[in-house]
Every structure is written in C-alpha cells, then in structure tokens.
Kinemage of the C-alpha trace (Angstrom):
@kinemage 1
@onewidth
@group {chain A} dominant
@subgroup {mainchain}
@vectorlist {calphas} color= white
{ca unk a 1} P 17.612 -43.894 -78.262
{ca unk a 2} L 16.523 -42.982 -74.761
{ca unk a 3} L 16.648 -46.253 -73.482
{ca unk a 4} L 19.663 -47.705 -73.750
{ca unk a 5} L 21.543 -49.532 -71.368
{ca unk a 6} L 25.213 -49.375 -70.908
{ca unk a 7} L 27.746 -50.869 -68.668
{ca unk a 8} L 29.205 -49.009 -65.677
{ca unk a 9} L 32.709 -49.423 -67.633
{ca unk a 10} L 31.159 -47.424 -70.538
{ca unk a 11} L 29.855 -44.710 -68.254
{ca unk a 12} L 33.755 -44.449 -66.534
{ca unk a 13} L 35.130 -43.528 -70.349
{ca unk a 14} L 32.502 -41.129 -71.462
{ca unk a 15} L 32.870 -39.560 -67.879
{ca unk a 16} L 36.663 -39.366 -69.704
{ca unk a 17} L 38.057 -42.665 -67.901
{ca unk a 18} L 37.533 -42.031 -64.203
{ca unk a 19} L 37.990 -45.079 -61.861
{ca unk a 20} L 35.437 -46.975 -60.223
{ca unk a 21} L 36.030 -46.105 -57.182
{ca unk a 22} L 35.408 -42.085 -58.568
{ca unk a 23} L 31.868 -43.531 -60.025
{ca unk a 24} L 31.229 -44.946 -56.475
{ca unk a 25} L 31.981 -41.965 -54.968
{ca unk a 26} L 29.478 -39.725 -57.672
{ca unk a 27} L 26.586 -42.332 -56.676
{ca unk a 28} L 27.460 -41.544 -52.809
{ca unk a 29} L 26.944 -37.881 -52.961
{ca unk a 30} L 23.546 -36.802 -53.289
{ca unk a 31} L 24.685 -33.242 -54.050
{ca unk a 32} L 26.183 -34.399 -57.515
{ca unk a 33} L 22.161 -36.162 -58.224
{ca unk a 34} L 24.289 -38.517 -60.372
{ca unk a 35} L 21.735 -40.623 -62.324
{ca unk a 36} L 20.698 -44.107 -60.648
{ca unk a 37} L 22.260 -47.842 -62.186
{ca unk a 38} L 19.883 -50.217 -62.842
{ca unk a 39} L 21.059 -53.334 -62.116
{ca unk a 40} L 20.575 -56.909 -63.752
{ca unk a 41} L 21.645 -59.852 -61.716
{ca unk a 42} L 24.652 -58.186 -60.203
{ca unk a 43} L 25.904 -55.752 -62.883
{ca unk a 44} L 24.948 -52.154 -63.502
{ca unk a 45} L 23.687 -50.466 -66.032
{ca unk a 46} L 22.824 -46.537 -66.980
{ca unk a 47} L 20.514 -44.944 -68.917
{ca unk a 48} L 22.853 -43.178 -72.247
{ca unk a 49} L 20.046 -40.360 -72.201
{ca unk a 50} L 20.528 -39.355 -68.133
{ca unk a 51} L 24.277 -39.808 -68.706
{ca unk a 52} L 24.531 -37.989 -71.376
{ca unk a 53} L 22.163 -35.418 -69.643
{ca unk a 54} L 23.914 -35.222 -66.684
{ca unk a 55} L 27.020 -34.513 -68.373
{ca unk a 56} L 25.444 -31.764 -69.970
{ca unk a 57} L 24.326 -30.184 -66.751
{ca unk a 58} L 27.581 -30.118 -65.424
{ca unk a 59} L 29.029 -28.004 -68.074
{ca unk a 60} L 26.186 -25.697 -67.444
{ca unk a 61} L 27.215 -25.314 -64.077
{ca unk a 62} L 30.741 -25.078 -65.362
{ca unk a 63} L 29.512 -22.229 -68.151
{ca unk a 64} L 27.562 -20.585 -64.685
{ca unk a 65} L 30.542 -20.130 -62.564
C-alpha cells in the first residue's frame, strides 16, 4: 500500500527508536533527502513507501562503502 500515512512516532521506531529531535535533525539536512511529512492540522505524517524506501537506500550506501 503506497499510500499510507503514518505518524512521525511510527517513523522514529522503524528508523529503530531515534528521538524527535534526531527526525528533526534528518528533515534539516538536505544531504540525507529524507522524505517530506505531510501534515494534517498540526501533525505529521509520512508516506510507509518513501520511508521504507529511504531506508533501503541507506543500506545501499552502507553495502557501497
């Protein structure tokens, strides 16, 4: 399901329980191209698929080194 939402707090555990202030700091850095929250009245939410993709691409780059 591409287009599910979920909630910044689900991002932080799949991301394997990083703090929101580490999440703030991902969306900062435009070097990272962490994907975008949507946001609905005043919370966020990510796309599963570009988290989940993202994810992904970092253990490329991991693989890569």
């Amino acid at each position: 399901m591409e287009h599910k939402l979920i909630t910044a707090n689900a991002v932080r555990e799949i991301c394997g329980g990083v703090s929101d202030m580490t999440l703030h700091r991902w969306l900062k850095n435009d070097n990272l191209e962490f994907p975008r929250p949507t946001y609905i009245g005043k919370r966020r939410f990510f796309r599963e698929a570009e988290i989940s993709a993202w994810i992904e691409a970092q253990a490329d780059k991991g693989e890569a080194a």
